[in-house]
N, C-alpha and C positions, 0 to 999 in steps of 0.2 A: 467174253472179251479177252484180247490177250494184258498178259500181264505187264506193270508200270515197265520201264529202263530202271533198272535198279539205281540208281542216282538224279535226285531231282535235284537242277544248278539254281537257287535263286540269283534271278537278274537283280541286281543289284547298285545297276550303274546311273551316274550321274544323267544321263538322258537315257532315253529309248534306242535311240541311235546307236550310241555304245554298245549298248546291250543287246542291241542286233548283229554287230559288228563279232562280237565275243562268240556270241553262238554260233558262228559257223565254224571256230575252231572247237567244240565239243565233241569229246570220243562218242563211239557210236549207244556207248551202254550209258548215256546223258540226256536228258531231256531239261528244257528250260521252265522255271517255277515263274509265272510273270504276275507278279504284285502289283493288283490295280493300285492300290494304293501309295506305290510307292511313283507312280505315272498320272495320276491324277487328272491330269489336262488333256491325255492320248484320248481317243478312242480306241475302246477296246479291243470292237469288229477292227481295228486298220491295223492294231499292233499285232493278234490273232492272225490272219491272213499273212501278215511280214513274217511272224515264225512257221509260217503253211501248215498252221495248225498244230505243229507237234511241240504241244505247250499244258500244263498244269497252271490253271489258272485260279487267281486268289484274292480277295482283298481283305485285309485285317485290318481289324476295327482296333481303336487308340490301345485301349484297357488288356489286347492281347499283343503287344507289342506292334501292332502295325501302325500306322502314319495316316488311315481316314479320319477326315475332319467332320465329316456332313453326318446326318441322320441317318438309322437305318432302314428309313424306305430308299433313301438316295445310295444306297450302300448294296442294295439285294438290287435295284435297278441297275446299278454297275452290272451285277454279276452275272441277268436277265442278258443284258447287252450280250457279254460274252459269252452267253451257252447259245446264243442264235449264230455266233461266229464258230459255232461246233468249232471246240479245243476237243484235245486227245484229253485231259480229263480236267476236271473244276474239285476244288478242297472246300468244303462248307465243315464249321463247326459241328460236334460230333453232337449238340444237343439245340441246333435248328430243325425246325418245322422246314424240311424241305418247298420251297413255292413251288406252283404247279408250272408254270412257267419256266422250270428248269429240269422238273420231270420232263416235259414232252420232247425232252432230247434226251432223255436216256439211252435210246437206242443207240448210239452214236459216241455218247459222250459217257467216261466211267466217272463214278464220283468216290473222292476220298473224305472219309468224316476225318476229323481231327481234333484233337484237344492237347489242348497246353496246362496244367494242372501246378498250385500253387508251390514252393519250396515246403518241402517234409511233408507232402502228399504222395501219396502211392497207392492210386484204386485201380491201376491195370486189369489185375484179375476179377475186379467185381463188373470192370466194363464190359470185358472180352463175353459175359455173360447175358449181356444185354443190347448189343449190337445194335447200332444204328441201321436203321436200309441205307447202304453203299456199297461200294465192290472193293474198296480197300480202306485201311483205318491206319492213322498216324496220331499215339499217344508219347507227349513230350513232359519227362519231368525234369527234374534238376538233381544234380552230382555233388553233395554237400564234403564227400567220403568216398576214395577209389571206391571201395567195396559196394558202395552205390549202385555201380554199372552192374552188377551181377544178378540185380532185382529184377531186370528184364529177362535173364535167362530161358527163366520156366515157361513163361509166360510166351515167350517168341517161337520157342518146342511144341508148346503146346498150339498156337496159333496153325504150325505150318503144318502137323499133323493130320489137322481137320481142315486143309485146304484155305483157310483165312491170310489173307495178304496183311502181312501187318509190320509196321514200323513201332519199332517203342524204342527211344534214345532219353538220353541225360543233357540238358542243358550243363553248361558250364567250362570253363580249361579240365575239370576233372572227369569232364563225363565224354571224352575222346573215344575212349574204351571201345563204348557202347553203341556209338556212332559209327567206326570202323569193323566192327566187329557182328556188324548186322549180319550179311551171309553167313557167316560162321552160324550165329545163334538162332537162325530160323526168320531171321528177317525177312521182307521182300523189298524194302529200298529202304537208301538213308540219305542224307540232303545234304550239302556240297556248296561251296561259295566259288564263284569264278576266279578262273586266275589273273583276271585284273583288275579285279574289283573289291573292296570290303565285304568280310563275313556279316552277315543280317543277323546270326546269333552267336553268343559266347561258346566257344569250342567248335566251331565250324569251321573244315579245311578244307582247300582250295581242291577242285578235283580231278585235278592232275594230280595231284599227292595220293589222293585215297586210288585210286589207278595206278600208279604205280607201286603203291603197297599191295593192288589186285586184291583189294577190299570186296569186289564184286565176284570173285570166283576161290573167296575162303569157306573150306570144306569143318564140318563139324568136325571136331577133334584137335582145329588148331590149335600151334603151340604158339603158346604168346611168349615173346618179350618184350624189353622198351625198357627206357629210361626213365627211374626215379630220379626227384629232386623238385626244386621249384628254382628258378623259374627254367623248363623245357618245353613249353609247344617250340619254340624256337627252334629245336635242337638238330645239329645233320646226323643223329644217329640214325633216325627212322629213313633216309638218302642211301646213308652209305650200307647197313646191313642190310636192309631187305633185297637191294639185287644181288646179293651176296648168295643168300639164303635160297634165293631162286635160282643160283648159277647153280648152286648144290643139288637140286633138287628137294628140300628142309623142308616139308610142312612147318612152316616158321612164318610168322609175323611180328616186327618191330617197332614200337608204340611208343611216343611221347604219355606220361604217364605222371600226371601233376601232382603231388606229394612231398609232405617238408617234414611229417610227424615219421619216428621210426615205427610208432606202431601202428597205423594208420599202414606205411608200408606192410606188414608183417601181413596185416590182415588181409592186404589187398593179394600177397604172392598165392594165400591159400584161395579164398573166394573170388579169385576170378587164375587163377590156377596157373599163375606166372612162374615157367621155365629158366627163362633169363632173365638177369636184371645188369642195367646198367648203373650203378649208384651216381649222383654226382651232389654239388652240397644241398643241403647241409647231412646227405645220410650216409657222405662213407664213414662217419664217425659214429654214427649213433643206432644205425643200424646192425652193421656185424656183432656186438658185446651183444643183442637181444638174441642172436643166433648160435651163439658160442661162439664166436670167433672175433681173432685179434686185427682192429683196423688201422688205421685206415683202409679200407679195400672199396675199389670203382665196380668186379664184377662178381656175379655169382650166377651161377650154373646147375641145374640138376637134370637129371635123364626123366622125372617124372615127379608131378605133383606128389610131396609123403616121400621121396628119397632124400636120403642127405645132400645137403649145399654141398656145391664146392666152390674155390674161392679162389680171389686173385686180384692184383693193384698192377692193370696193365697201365697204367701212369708212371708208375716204378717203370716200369718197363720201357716204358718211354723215354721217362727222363732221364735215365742210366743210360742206353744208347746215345742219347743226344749229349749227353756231357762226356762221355767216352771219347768223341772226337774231337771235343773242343778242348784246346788252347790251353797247359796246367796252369793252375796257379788261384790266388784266393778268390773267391767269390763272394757277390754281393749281393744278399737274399735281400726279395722286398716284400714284408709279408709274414702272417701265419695263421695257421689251419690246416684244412686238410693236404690242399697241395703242397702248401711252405713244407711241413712234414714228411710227406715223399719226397720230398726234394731233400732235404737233410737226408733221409735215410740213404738216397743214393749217392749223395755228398761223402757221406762218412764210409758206403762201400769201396767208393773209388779213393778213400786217403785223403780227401782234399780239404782242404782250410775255409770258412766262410767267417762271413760277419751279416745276421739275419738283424731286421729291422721292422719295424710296425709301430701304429700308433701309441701300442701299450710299454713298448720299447723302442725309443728313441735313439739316435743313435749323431754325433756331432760329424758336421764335415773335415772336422780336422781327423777325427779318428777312420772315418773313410778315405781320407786320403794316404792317410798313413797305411793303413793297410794294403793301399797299391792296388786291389782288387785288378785282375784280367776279363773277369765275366761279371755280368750281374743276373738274378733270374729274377721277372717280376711275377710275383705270386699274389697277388693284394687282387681283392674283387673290382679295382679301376680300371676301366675297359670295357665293360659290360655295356654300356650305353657311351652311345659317338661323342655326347660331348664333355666327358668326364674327363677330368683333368692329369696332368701328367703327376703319378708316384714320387714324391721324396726330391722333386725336381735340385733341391739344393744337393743332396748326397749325389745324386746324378753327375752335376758339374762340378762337383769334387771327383769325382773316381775317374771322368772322362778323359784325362792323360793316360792311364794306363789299361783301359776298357777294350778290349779285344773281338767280346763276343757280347752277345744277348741271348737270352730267353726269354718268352712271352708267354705264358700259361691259358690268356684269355684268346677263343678262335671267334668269336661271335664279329667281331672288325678288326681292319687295319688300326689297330688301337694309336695312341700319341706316344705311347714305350718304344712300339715299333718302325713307328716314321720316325722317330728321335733318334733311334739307335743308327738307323739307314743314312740319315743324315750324317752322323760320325763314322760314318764307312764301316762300322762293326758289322761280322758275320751273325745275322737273325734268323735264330729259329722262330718261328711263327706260331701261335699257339694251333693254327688248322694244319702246322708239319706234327706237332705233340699231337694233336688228335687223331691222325691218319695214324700216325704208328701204333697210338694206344687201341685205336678202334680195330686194326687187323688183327693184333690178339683178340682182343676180343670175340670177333667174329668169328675165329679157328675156335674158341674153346663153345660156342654157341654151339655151332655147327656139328661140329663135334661131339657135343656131350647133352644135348638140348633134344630130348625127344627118340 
């Protein structure tokens, strides 16, 4: 039988309907996952037929994260139903008694065994030895530790070697990796959430995303990078570099890479053999001292797993051009850590005067005023989420007579710093103007020196 589409999309949408709707936007390397369970009241023959059959059909039982209420004769009678509506394949648990009643469509219909296996469980290789009858196998664990992802490794080499179709990923925001990273590792498909719909599992991206990272055509030997820190699935770095990488021609991939421990980091650059890294907090601080080197720094670089780092604070870099053209005179930091830090640093290369603030240091509005400030930069983690409230709002409406310019460190929204600032006519840099600049360095030293 030919082989799955290397991307199974679980439908996932509030009706059937929807979820009909959605799949006819699906790239062609896509196939739809239809969760009886999560349709309950369809019939299966009618929904089967509406995707003309090229559908992975499923229903999962409470205890394995699905949504079936009923018994499991009412549950294998679902699934009865849908192998007479011959689907392109059906997923049965990797340790059911196949019913005969769904043998006598094998000819037609391929079947995936699958198992979901409990947190800090890892028998991949003792399963791969004991194979279900099926014509592909989907083993899902969970990601407690980047280094996590790597466990599949051997295990996905070895599968494709002897011809074995096989999926093994990491549940979790940490087990991204693993998921993205199937074709590279010997994979033969990995599972995908619609792009208009919620993910059905933790760490599951939308698949237009894994598509245009071209998740489905990474050749062994890719060179990974991505973005540490926490919180980054969010993050536009995995957006902006990967077409970059591909305009280059870079065997290069760029990965959202969930991590807050430095060491945690450390371990993940060797066991899963990261290239680049993009740092953001809390590890441009606490990462570099573990490596020999002095931070704050956002990137590091090396031509190959075992060569030495190389380093660099394209934020610096950032913020120094951006304060370069703006307006002399004292400024009003809001904030500290690792950005408030580059910001001083490129503060005191350009000569210029500030007055920095934070909760830990306080600071009166009579003393902001008096200091007249021109600029202010907001470096404080407020922004991050819409409805966080406006920085220092009192020191704000003291400085605002003499307030020329803004800065805004946070890109993730139009934050309340920067509708505030727009409002007093002040020229705003944007925290997604700071990331575009700090990301094209970054991308040159990638490219460049990555691989």
């Amino acid at each position: 039988m030919n082989a799955l589409p290397f991307y199974i999309v679980t439908l996932s949408h509030a009706s059937f309907d929807e979820a009909l709707e959605s799949v006819r936007s699906f790239p062609e390397e896509a196939i739809p996952e239809l969760r009886l369970d999560l349709y309950p009241d369809r019939d299966p023959e009618e929904m089967i037929q509406a995707l003309k059959r090229r559908c992975v059909v499923t229903c999962r039982r409470a205890e394995e994260g699905g949504r079936w209420q009923g018994d499991e004769a009412g549950r294998l009678e679902k699934l009865v139903a849908a192998a007479e509506a011959r689907p392109f394949a059906m997923d049965l648990e990797w340790e059911l008694v196949e019913p005969e009643a769904i043998r006598q469509h094998r000819t037609h219909m391929r079947i995936i065994r699958s198992v979901h296996v409990a947190p800090g469980v890892f028998d991949l290789d003792q399963r791969l030895q004991h194979l279900p009858d099926g014509d592909a196998f989907k083993w899902v664990g969970h990601a407690q530790r980047l280094s996590d992802n790597a466990q599949v490794k051997t295990a996905l080499d070895w599968a494709r070697n002897h011809g074995i179709q096989l999926s093994a990923f990491l549940m979790g925001p940490k087990g991204v990796a693993s998921r993205a990273l199937q074709a590279a590792w010997g994979g033969a498909f990995t599972y995908a959430a619609p792009d208009d719909s919620p993910a059905v599992a933790p760490g599951q991206f939308p698949v237009s995303a894994l598509c245009s990272w071209r998740c489905h055509k990474l050749r062994p030997g890719v060179g990974l990078c991505g973005v540490l820190g926490t919180p980054v699935l969010h993050s536009k770095g995995p957006s902006f570099h990967n077409p970059r990488f591909q305009a280059a021609f870079k065997d290069l991939v760029y990965l959202p890479l969930e991590c807050s421990d430095a060491q945690e980091a450390l371990e993940a650059f060797e066991s899963l053999g990261i290239l680049g890294a993009s740092l953001t907090a809390p590890l441009k601080e606490t990462v570099p001292p573990l490596l020999g080197l002095q931070g704050p720094l956002n990137t590091l670089w090396r031509q190959s797993v075992g060569a030495s780092w190389q380093c660099a604070n394209t934020d610096l870099e950032a913020i120094a051009q951006t304060l370069s053209s703006a307006e002399p005179g004292p400024v009003l930091l809001m904030g500290h850590g690792g950005v408030a830090n580059t910001t001083i640093r490129a503060l005191e290369d350009q000569k210029r005067t500030w007055l920095q603030v934070s909760l830990d240091h306080p600071l009166s509005p009579e003393a902001v005023a008096q200091a007249a400030p021109v600029g202010v930069v907001q470096a404080t983690s407020l922004g991050m989420k819409p409805e966080d409230p406006m920085p220092f709002p009192a020191l704000l409406e003291a400085a605002a007579p003499t307030l020329k310019w803004a800065v805004e460190w946070i890109y993730k929204e139009d934050t309340v710093l920067a509708r505030w600032a727009r409002s007093q006519g002040l020229a705003v840099t944007d925290g997604a103007t700071l990331f575009e600049r700090q990301a094209i360095a970054q991308s040159q030293r990638f490219v460049s020196g990555c691989g």
